[in-house]
N, C-alpha and C positions, 0 to 999 in steps of 0.2 A: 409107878414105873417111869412117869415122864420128869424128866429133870428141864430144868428154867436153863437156855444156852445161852450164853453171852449174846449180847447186839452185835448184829453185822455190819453195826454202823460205820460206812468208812471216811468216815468224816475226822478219824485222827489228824492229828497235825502234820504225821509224819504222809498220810495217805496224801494230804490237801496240798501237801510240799511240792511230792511227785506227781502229783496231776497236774500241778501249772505248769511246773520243770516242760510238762511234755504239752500242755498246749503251748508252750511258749515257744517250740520246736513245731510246730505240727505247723502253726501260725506263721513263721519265718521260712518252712517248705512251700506252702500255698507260695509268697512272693519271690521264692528262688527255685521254685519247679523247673523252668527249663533249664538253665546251668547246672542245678545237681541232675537233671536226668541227663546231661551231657558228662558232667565229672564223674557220677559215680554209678557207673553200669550192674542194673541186675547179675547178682553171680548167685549161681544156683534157681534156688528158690527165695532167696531172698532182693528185696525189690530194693530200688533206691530209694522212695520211702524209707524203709525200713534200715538199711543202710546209714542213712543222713541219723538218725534217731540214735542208733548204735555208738555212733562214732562221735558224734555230739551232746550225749547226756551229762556227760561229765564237767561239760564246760558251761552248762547252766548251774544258778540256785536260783534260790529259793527265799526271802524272807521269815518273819513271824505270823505276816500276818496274808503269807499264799503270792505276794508276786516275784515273779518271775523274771530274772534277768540272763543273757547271752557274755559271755567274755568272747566276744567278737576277734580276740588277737590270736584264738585259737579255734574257729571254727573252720570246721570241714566242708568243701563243697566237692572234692573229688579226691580221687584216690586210685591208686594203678603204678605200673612198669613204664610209663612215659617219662622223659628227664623231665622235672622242675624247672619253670622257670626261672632264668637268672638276674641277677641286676635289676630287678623290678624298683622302681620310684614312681611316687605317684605323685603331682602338684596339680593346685586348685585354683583359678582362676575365680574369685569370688562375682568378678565383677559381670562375668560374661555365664556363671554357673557352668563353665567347664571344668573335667580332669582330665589331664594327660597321662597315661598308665606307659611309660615306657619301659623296656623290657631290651636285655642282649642278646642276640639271635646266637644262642648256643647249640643250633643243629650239629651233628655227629655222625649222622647216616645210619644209625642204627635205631638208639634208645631217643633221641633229640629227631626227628624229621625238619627240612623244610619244610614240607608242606603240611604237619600240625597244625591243628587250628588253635586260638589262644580267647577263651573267654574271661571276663572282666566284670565286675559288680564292684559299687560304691554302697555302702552304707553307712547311714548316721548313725551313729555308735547312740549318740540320747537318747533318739525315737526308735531307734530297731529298723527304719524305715529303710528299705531299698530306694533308695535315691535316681539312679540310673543302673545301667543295664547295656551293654553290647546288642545291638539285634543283628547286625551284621557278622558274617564272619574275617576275622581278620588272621593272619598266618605268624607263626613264628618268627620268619623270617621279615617282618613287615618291621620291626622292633616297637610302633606303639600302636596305643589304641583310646581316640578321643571319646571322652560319655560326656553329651551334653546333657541336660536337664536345668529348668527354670527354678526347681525347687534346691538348688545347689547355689543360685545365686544367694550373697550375704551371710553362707554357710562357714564356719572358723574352721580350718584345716583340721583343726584337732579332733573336731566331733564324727568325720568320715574316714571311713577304713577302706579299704580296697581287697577283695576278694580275688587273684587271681589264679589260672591255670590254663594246662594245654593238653590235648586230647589229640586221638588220629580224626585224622577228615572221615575214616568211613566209622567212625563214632567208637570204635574196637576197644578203647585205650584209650588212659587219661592219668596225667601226672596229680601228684600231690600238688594241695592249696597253697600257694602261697600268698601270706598277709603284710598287707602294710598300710602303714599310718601314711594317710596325703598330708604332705606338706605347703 
């Protein structure tokens, strides 16, 4: 009566694919945990965890042999009915490891607040590495927003992205990401 079942082994290539896909995401929330729990608010029952995972699976692969890479020029850190930031540029000062993330104060009164708050991430597109980080809040209307970090000094414009968005102050609502390449 007993029939021999297939292995449960989930060790295919395709299971191996999507396991790193998602620690390679799981790994990149640990270092943007506060800015995606600022961009992309619990709705429902589903968490911003779970959220960032969602919205970002697509923009990972995979290799042959299981690692795991981000196309950074399309990742999500927030999402919502806030206007987008406008006119975002981003330049690097190699020598002092700063960036400058300036941005046009496109308030509206409505959808665009002055008083928005506007977070900002650099990351090194080779390492995955979160480079700098906002801990400050800075406002829409302020139009930029300085990331210092040591580890940016010596770093070629090309290899850093810039993660930005704006959200309401009492945390309600938060615009779509907007990306760009530091120059």
């Amino acid at each position: 009566m007993r029939q021999k079942v297939g292995s449960n082994n989930s060790s295919t290539p395709a299971q191996q694919n999507t396991r790193s896909r998602f620690k390679k995401l799981a790994d990149l929330f640990r270092a943007l945990s506060i800015p995606i729990r600022k961009g992309l608010m619990p709705q429902g029952s589903v968490s911003a965890y779970n959220r960032f995972i969602q919205q970002n699976f697509y923009n990972t692969s995979a290799d042959a042999l299981g690692v795991a890479s981000v196309d950074y020029t399309k990742l999500v850190l927030s999402g919502g009915n806030v206007e987008p930031l406008s006119r975002v540029a981003a330049v690097l000062d190699p020598a002092l490891g700063k960036v400058k993330v300036s941005y046009f104060d496109n308030s509206n009164g409505n959808s665009a607040l002055d008083t928005d708050a506007v977070k900002a991430v650099v990351i090194n597109k080779a390492t995955g590495r979160v480079v700098a980080a906002a801990d400050e809040e800075t406002g829409r209307g302020d139009g930029s927003i300085e990331l210092e970090d040591d580890t940016l000094v010596g770093v070629q414009p090309a290899d850093l992205m810039v993660l930005a968005f704006a959200y309401r102050a009492d945390g309600s609502d938060a615009s779509a990401t907007t990306q760009v390449q530091v120059a």
